[in-house]
N, C-alpha and C positions, 0 to 999 in steps of 0.2 A: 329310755336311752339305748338298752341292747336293742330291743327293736329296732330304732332306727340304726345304728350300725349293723343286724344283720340284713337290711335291707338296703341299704350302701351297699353292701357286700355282693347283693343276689343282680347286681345294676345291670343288665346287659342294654347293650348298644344297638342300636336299630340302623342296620348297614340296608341301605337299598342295592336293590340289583343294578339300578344306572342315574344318573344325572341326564338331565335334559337340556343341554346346549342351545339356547337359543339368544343369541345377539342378532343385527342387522334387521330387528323385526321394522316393516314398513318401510324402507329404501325402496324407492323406485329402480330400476332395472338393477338392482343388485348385482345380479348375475355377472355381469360386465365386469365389476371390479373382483367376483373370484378368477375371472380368466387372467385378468390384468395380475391377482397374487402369483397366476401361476406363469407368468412370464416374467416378473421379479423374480420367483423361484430358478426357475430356469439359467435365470442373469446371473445368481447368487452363484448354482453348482458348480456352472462354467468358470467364472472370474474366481472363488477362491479357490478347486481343484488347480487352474491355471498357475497360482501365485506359489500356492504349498507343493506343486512339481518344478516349479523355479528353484526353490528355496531349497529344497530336496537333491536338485540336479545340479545346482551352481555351486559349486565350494566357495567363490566368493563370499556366499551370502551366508555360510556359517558363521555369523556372527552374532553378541548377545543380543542387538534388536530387531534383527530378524529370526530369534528363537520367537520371543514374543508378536512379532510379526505369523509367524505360520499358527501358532497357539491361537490367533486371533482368527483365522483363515479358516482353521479347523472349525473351534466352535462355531464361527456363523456358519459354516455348514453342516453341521451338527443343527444348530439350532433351527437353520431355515427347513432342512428333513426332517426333525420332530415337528416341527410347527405347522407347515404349508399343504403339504400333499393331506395333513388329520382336519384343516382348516377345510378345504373343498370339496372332502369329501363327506364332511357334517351338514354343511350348507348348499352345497352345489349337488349333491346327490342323495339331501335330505335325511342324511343319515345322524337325526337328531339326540339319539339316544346313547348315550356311551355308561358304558359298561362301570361300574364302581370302581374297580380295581385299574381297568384299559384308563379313567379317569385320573388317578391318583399318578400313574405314571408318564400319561399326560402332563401333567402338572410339573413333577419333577422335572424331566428335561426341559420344557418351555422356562422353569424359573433358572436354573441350572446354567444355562445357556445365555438366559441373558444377564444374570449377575455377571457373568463370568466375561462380556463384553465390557459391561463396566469397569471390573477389574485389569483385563488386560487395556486398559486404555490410563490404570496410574500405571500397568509396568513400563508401558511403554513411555509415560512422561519421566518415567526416573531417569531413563534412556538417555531423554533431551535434557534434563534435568543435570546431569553429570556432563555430558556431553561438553554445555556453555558455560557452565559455571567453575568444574574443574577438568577445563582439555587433559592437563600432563596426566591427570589420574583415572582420567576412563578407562585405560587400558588394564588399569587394576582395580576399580572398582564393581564395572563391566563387564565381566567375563560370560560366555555362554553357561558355565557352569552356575556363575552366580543369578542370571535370570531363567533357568531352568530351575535352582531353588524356589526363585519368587513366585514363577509358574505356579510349580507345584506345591507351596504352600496354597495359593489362592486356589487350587481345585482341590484340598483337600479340605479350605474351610467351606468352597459353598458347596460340595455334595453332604458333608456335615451339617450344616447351616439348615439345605431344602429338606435331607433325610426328617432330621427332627420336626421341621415344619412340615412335613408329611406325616409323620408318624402320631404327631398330635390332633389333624383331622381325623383318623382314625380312632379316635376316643370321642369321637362325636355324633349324635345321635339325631337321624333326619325322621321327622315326624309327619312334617307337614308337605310344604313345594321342595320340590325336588329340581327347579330351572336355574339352570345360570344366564345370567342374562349377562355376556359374553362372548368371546370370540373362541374360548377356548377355556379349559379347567381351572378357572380364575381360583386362587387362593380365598381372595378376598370377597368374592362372589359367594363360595361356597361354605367359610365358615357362619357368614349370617344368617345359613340357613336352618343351619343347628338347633333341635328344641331343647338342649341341655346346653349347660355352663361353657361358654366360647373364649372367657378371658386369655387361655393360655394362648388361643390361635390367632388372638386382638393381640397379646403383648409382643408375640415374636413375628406376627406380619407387621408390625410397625417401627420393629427393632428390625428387620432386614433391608426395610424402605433405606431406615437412615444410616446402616454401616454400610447395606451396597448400595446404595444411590447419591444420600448427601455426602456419605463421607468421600468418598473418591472424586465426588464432583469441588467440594472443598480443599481437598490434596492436590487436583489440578489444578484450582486457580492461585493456589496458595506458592505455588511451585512457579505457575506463570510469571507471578509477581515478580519473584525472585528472579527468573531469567529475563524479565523485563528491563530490573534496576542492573542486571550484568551486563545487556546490551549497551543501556544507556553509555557506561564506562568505555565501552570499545572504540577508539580514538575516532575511526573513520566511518565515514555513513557507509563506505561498498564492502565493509567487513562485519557491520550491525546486521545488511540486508542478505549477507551472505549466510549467518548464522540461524537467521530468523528464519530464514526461506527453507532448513532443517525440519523446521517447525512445523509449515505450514501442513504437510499432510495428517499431522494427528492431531491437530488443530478445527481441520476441518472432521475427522472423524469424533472428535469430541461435541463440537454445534452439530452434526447429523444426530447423535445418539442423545446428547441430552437436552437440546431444545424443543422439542417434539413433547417429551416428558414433564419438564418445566411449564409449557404450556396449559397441558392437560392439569398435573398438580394446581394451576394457579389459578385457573378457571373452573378448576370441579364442583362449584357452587351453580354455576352458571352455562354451563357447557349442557345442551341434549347429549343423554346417552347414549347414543346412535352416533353423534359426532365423539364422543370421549371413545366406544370401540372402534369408529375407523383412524382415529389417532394413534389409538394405541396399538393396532396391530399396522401399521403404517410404521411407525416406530420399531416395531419388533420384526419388518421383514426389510425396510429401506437400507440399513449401517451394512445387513449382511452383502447386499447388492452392489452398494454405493464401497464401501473398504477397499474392496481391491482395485476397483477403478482409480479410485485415488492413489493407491499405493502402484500404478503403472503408470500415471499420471504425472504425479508428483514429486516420484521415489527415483532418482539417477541411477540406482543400482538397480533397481526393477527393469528399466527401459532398458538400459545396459546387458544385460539378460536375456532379456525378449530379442534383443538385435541379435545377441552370439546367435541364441538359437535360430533363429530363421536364417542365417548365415550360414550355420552348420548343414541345414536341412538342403539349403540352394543346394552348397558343395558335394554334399553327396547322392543329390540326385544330379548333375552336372555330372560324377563319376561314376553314377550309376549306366547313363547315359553313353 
């Protein structure tokens, strides 16, 4: 018995120098669609730089759901810079080997970033959520102060959340293959590769799936419900559609992000995994792209915004003139 606890004791960890990144193996012209990431990329830095210098510049827009609005803007541009330029340059310029440590933080911001999409898409139904259900008290329930809290609660639980779920592949010991067969430092790629005990890294990637994924996807529909059965009550049909029509851009940014995901989850028995990685990195670069389009699309105060400026800009090149 000492025996075997001094040799528990003596346990060290077999850390490799890199992870071998290999997804998209056998797609035909591959290539193609790294170029096509990097014009999504592209689309992402422009539209939400664009949104979060609106939001920055307009005093209008100090408001609590465009806190959560810029917070949204930020990370996918956060997330598409962690994610896109490390993505091209693995696969489009064969740079298949990453580093252990460049891997691990890797990981972090990719999961970081997109927990944190999910999350800001309940703040922002709390938004709508209060908005139609209690108009007289938005104005007090709603404060910028009080979703700069909610913000900042939800970045403090998932860089907690990833931290630990990082810190626990670290206690894991590669013996054998060293490949992810992924687009990027998949969590869940890489603790199966472990020759020792992986339970801890099985119990909290599957305890993240469901606090950042179902749960927030259950909180919006749970929430919809509810503003559904308060439309119904609103006397007249052009005051139901006036309210709904609130809705509709984080409506559409909710089927962008979690349809894509649902899909993959409900097919994963039956999906090629070559189709499950261009799903899923399809999903993880499209919400960044597609957000702000919507939100200038959709959002009266955005378009509103965009007009001043371009108005301002005439004017004073007219008096510059």
């Amino acid at each position: 018995m000492t025996a075997l606890l001094n040799c528990r004791k003596n346990i060290t960890f077999v850390r490799p120098a890199y992870f071998i990144v290999r997804g998209f193996i056998g797609i035909p012209n591959v290539d193609y669609y790294y170029i096509f990431l990097l014009f999504v990329y592209i689309v992402s830095v422009v539209g939400n730089t664009t949104v979060m210098a609106l939001i920055y510049l307009d005093h209008n827009l100090r408001t609590a759901k465009y806190v959560a609005v810029f917070n949204l803007a930020f990370v996918d541009l956060l997330g598409s810079t962690a994610l896109v330029p490390k993505v091209i340059d693995i696969f489009l310029f064969n740079h298949y080997y990453v580093p252990y440590n460049e891997c691990l933080t890797f990981l972090f911001f990719c999961f970081t970033c997109l927990s944190m999409q999910a999350l800001n898409l309940v703040a922002l139904c709390y938004d709508r959520l209060v908005a139609i259900m209690f108009p007289l008290h938005y104005q007090v329930r709603v404060t910028p102060k009080i979703m700069l809290s909610i913000v900042f609660f939800f970045w403090l639980f998932v860089i907690t959340a990833v931290l630990i779920t990082v810190g626990l592949l670290t206690r894991l010991s590669f013996c054998d293959s060293l490949v992810i067969n992924s687009y990027f430092c998949d969590h869940g790629q890489i603790y199966k590769l472990a020759c020792n005990d992986n339970t801890p890294s099985l119990i909290i990637g599957n305890l993240l799936i469901a606090i950042i994924l179902w749960v927030p996807l259950v909180i919006i529909m749970s929430s919809y419900v509810c503003i559904g059965h308060t439309l119904v009550k609103i006397s007249t049909a052009h005051e139901r559609v006036k309210a709904l029509k609130t809705c509709t851009a984080h409506l559409s940014l909710v089927a962008i992000y979690f349809i894509p995901i649902l899909i993959t989850f409900t097919m994963r028995a039956n999906i090629h995994p070559n189709a499950r990685i261009i799903n899923l990195s399809l999903t993880s670069v499209f919400p960044p792209m597609l957000n702000p389009i919507i939100y200038v699309l959709q959002t009266q105060e955005i378009r509103a915004s965009l007009r001043k400026l371009f108005k301002i800009r005439r004017q004073s090149r007219v008096i510059g003139k």
